[in-house]
C-alpha positions as CSV (number, residue, x, y, z in Angstrom):
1,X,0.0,0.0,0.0
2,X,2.9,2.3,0.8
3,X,5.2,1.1,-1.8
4,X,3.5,1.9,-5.4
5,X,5.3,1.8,-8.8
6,X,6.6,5.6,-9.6
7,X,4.9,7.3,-12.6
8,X,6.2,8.8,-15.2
9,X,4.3,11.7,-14.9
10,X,2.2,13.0,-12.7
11,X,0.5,16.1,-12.1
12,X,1.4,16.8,-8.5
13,X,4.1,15.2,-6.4
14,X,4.8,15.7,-2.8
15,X,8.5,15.4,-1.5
16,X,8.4,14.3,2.0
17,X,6.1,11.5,4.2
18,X,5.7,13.6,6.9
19,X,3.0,14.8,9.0
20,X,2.4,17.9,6.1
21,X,4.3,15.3,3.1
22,X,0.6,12.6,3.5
23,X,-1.5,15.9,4.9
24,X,-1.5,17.2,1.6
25,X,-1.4,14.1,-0.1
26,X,-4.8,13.5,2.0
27,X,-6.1,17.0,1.1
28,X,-5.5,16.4,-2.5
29,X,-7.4,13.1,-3.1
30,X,-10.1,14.8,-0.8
31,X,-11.0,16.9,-3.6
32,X,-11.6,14.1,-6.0
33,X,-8.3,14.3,-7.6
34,X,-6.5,11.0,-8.1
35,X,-3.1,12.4,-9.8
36,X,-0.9,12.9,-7.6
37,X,2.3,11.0,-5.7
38,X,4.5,11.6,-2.7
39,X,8.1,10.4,-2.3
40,X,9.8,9.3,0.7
41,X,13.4,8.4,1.2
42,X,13.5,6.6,4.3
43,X,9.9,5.5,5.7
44,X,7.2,7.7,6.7
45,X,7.2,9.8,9.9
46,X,11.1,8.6,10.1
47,X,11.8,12.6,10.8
48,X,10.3,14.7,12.8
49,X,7.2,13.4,12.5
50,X,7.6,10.8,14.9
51,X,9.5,12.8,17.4
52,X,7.5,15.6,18.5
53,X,6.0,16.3,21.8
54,X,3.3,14.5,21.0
55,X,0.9,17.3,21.8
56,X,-2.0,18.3,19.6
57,X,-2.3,21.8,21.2
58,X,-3.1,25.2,20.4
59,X,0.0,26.5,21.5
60,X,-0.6,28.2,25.2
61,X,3.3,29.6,25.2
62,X,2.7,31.5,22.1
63,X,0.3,33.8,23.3
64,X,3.0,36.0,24.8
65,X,3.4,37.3,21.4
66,X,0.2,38.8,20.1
67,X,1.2,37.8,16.4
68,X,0.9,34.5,17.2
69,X,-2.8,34.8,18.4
70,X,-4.5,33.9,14.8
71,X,-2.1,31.0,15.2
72,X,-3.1,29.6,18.1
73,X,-6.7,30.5,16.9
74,X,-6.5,28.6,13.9
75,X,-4.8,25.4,15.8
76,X,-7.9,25.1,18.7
77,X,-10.1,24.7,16.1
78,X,-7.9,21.7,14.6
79,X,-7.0,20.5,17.6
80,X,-10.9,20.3,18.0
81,X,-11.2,18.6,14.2
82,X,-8.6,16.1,15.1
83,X,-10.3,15.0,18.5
84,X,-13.5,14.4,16.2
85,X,-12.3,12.9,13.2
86,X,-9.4,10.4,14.8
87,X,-10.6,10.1,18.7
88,X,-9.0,6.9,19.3
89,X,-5.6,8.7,18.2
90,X,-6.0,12.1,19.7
91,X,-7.5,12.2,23.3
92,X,-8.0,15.0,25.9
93,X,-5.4,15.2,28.1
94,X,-5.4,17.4,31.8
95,X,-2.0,19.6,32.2
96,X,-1.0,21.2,35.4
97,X,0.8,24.9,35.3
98,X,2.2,25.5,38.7
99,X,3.5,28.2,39.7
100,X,7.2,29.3,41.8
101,X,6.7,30.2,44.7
102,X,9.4,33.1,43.8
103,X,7.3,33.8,40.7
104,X,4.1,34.8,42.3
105,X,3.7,37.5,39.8
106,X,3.5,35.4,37.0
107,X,0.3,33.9,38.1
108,X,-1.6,36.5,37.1
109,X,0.0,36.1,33.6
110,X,-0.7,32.7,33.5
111,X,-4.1,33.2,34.4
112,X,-4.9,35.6,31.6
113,X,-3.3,33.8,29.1
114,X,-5.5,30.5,30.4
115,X,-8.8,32.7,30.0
116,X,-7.3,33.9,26.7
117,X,-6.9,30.5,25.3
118,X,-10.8,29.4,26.6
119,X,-12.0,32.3,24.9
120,X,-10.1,31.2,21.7
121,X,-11.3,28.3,21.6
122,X,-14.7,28.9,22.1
123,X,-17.3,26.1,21.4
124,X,-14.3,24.0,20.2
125,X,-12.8,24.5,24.0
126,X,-12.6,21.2,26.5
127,X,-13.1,22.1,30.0
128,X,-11.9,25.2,31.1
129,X,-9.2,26.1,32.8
130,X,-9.7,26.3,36.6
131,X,-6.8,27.5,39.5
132,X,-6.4,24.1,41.7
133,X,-5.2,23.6,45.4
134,X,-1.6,22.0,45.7
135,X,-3.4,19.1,48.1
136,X,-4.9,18.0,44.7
137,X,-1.9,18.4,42.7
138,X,0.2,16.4,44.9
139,X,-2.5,13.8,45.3
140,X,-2.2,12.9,41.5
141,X,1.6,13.8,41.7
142,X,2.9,12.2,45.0
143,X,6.3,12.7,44.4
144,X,6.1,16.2,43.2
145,X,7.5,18.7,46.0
146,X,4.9,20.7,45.8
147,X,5.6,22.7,48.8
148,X,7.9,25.0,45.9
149,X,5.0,26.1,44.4
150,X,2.7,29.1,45.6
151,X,-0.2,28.0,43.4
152,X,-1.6,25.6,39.8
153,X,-3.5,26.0,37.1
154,X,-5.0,23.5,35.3
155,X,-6.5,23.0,31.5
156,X,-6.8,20.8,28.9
157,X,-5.1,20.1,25.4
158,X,-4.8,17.2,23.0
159,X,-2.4,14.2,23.1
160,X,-1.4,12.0,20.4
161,X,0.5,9.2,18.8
162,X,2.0,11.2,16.2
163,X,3.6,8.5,14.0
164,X,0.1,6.8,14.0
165,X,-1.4,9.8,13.1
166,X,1.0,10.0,9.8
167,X,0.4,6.1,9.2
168,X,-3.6,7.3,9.6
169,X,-3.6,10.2,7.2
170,X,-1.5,8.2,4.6
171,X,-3.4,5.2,4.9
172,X,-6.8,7.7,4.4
173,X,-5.2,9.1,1.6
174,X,-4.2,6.1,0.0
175,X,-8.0,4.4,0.2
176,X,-9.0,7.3,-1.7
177,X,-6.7,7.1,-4.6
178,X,-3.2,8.6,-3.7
179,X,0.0,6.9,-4.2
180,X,3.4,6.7,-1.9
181,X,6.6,5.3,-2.8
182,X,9.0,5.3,0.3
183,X,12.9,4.8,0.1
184,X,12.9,6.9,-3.0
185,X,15.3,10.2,-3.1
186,X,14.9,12.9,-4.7
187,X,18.3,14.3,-6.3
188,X,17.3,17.2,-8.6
189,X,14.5,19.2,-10.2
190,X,14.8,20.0,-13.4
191,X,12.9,23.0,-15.5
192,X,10.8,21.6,-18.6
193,X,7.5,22.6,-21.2
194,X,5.4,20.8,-18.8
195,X,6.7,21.8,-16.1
196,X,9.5,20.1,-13.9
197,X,11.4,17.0,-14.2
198,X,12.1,15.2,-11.0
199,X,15.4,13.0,-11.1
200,X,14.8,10.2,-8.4
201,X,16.8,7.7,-6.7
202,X,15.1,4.1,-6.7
203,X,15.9,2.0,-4.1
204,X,17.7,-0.3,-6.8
205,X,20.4,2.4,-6.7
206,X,18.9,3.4,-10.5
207,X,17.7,7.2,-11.5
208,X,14.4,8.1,-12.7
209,X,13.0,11.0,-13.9
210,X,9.1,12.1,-13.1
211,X,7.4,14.9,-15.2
212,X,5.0,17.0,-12.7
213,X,3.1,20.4,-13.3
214,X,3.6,20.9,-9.2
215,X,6.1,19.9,-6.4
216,X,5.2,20.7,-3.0
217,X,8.5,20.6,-0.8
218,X,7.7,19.5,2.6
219,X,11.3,18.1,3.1
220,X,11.6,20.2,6.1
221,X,15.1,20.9,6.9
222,X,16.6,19.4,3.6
223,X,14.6,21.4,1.4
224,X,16.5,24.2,1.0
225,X,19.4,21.8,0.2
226,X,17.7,20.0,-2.6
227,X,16.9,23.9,-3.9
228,X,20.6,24.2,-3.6
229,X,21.9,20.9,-5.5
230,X,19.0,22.0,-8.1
231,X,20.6,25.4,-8.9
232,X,16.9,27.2,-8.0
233,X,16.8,30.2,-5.4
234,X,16.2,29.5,-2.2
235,X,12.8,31.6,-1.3
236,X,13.5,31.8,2.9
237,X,16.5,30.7,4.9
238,X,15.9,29.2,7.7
239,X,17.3,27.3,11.0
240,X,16.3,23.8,12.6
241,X,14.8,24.6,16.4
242,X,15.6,21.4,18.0
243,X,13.4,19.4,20.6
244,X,14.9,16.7,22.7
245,X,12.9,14.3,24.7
246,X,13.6,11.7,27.3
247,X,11.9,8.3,28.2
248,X,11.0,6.7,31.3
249,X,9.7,3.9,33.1
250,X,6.0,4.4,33.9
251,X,6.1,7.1,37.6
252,X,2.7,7.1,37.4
253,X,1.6,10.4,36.1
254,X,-2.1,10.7,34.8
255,X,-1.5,14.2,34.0
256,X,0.9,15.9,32.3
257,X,3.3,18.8,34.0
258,X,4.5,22.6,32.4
259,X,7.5,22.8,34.3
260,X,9.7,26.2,34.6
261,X,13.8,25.7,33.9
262,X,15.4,27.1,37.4
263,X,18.2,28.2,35.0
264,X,16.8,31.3,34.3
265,X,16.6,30.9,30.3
266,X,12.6,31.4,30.3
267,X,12.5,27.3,28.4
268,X,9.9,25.0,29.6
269,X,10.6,21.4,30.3
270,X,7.2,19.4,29.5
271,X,6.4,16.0,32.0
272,X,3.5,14.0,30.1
273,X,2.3,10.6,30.5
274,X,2.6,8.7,27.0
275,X,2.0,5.3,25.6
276,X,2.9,4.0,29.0
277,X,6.0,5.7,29.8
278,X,6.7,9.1,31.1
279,X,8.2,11.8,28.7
280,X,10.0,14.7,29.6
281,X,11.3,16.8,27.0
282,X,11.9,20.7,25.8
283,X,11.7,22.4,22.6
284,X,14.4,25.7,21.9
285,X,17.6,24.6,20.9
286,X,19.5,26.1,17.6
287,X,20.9,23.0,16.2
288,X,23.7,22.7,13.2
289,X,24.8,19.4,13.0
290,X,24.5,16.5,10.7
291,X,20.7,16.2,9.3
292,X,20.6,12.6,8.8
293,X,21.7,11.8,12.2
294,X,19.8,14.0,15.0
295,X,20.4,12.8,18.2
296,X,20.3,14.3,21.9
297,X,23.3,15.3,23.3
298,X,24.6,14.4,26.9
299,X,24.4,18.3,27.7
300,X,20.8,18.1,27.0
301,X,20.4,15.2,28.6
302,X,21.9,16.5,31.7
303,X,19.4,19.9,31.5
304,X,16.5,18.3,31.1
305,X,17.5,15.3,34.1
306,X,18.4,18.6,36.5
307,X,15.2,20.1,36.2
308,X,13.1,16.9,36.9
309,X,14.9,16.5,39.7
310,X,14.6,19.8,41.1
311,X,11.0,19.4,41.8
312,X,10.8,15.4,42.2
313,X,11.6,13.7,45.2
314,X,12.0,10.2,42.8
315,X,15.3,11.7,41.2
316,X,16.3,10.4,37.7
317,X,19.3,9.5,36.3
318,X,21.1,8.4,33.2
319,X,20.7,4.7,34.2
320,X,16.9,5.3,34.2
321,X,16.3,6.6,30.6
322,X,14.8,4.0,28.5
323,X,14.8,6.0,25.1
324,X,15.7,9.3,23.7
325,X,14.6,10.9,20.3
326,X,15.1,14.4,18.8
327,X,13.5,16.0,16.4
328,X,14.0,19.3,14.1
329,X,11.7,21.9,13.2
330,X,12.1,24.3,10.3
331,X,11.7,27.6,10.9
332,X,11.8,30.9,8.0
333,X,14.5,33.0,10.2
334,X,13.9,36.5,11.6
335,X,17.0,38.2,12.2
336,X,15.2,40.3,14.5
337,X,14.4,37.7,17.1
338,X,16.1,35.3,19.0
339,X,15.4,31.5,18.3
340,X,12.4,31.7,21.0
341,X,10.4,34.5,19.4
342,X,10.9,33.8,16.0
343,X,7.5,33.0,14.8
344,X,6.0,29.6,14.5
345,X,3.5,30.5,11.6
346,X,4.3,28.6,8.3
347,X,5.4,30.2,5.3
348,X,5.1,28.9,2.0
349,X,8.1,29.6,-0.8
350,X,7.1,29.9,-4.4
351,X,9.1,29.1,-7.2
352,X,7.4,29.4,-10.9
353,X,8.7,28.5,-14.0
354,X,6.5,28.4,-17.7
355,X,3.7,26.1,-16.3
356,X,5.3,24.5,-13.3
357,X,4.8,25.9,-9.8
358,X,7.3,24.7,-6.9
359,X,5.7,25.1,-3.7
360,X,8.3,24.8,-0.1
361,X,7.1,24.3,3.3
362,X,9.2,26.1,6.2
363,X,7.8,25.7,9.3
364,X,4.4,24.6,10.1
365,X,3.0,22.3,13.5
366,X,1.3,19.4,13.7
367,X,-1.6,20.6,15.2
368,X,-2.0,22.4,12.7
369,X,-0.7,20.2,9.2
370,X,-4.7,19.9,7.9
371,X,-5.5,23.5,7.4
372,X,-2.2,24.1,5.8
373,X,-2.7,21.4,3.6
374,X,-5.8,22.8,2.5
375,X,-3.7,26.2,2.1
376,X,-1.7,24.7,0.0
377,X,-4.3,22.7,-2.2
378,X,-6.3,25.9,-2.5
379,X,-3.0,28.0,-3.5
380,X,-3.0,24.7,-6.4
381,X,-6.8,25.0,-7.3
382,X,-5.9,28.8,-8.0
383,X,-3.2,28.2,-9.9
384,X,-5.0,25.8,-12.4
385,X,-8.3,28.0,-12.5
386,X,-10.3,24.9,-10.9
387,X,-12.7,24.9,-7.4
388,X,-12.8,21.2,-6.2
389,X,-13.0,22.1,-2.1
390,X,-11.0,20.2,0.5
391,X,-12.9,17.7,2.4
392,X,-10.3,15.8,4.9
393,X,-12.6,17.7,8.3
394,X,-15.5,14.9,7.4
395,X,-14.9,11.7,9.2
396,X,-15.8,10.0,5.6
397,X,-12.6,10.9,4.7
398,X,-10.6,9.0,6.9
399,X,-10.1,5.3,7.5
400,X,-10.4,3.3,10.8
401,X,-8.0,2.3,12.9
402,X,-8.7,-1.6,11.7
403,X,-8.0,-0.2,8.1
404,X,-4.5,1.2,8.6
405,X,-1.0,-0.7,8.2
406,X,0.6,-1.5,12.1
407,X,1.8,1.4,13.8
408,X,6.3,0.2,15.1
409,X,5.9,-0.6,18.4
410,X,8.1,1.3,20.4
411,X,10.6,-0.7,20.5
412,X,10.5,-0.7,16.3
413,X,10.9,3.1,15.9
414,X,13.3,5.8,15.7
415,X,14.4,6.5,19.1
416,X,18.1,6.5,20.1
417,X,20.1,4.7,22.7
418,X,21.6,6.8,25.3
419,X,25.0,8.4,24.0
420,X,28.7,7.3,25.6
């Protein structure tokens, strides 16, 4: 199913079996359209995709910049799509914000960015936020030393497997006509009459080439290197923000934790029940190393076991990590901001030659990858002067969990062993 013969031609192909790589796959065929193939060179969700957060949220941390506010606007409502059309994927999930007792201040911030966020989300809200005694928080989170806190919030977001969302959007996609071909790389994009030509590496170690109207570049951080080794300009630079995340043994939790760094560099270290195990990661690192082998650090590792164990009376330590996994995001870079406020919208790079139109992806969430597919096949309905409308928000459009290949266990996926 994931594995189809490549064509010859085709009238759109998507570069990249990602989250956004099968989301606009899935928006494509949605529209009644069956011409149209995406290209993968390792397997899908082997990036990113499969190493975020695992949060389907509208992005609470963002609203301390007002530009961000559509943003986080635009991902309630598709964090309240998602819970509808995949519920046995993406589930409610209760988060405590406590607050320093040093910080007392900032309780009054956090409180009117917790009303701001109901009020965004409106009639696609869950239950709203309310301010909760540290006797209940310490009830649901015995080992938490609560006793450093002045105060907690608590509110609700989305949680999700977000490899088997990927495998669930592709699979949709696929039932409805779309084709996937995965350990094939893309080497270079070529200018022609109809178009492009797309030079592709099989896995048979053979090239061919693919004649396409449009290419949509979702290779995240490579894409401005396949621009490169195609000799066409490079619409944005960009950086790769890099989240690292941590795996442990099952504590217990039942809810997850927003937990303030004591080092003073305003980054939040996220505690979340997941899948079993508990996950502690952070987001906010500028990362320039080797793209095809992303891995946490032991400096990282160290941060992140400090500040668990500056509020837990269970301390962890190396011996206790069972996994590790980091992931890059893609960001369009703002010289005017540092790596935390540079904004976490998407923007979308044009390239346009004779007929063909080259589309590239920087930045972008996965709360949010549905409506930006749809941007994107409504920026390709414009193009071609035709009005098919997206339809991946009806359930009808999706398969069932029965219908979908296996999700990798755990133990099958992407995660790292601890480094030396």
């Amino acid at each position: 199913m994931l594995d189809a013969p490549l064509p010859s031609r085709v009238r759109v192909l998507v570069l990249g079996g990602g989250i956004h790589g099968v989301g606009v796959l899935h928006d494509w065929v949605s529209r009644g359209y069956r011409d149209i193939h995406l290209l993968e060179k390792n397997t899908l969700g082997s990036g990113t995709s499969s190493k975020s957060t695992k949060l389907i949220h509208g992005g609470l941390r963002y609203l301390e910049q007002l530009r961000e506010m559509g943003m986080v606007f635009e991902a309630l409502r598709e964090r309240s799509l998602l819970l509808r059309v995949a519920p046995d994927l993406v589930h409610p999930l209760e988060l405590y914000f406590p607050i320093l007792q040093e910080e007392r201040i900032s309780a009054w911030k956090i409180k009117i960015g917790l009303t701001l966020y109901d009020r965004l989300a409106g009639r696609a809200g869950l239950t709203p936020h309310k301010k909760i005694p540290l006797s209940q928080v310490k009830k649901q989170i015995p080992s938490l030393q609560v006793e450093k806190f002045s105060t907690a919030f608590s509110f609700w977001d989305g949680q999700t497997d977000d490899l088997g969302l990927v495998y669930r959007v592709a699979a949709s996609s696929v039932e409805l006509g779309g084709k996937i071909s995965q350990h094939h790389q893309v080497e270079r994009i070529l200018p022609c009459a109809e178009g492009w030509r797309v030079q592709v590496r099989t896995p048979g170690g053979d090239v061919q080439e693919i004649v396409t109207q449009y290419i949509i570049n979702c290779l995240g951080p490579w894409a401005n290197t396949l621009l490169q080794m195609s000799d066409i300009p490079v619409p944005y630079e960009a950086v790769n923000n890099k989240g690292s995340h941590l795996l442990f043994k099952d504590i217990g939790l039942r809810v997850g934790l927003f937990l303030p760094s004591l080092q003073g560099d305003g980054r939040i270290v996220f505690a979340l029940p997941w899948e079993g195990y508990t996950l502690v990661g952070t987001t906010e690192s500028l990362y320039e190393g080797n793209l095809d082998d992303v891995q946490i650090d032991t400096k990282e590792i160290a941060y992140l076991l400090s500040v668990w164990n500056a509020y837990f009376s269970t301390p962890f330590g190396f011996s206790d990590i069972v996994g590790t996994f980091s992931g890059l995001r893609w960001l369009p870079l703002d010289a005017k901001h540092s790596l935390s406020k540079i904004s976490r919208e998407h923007v979308l790079g044009e390239t346009e030659i004779g007929k063909g139109l080259l589309i590239t992806l920087y930045g972008g969430k996965l709360t949010t990858y549905r409506s930006l597919a749809e941007k994107i096949g409504d920026r390709l309905m414009l193009h071609a002067g035709e009005k098919n409308q997206s339809c991946t928000h009806e359930p009808k459009m999706w398969v069932k969990k029965e219908q979908a290949p296996p999700v990798p266990s755990l133990q099958q996926r992407f995660y790292t062993a601890i480094p030396e």
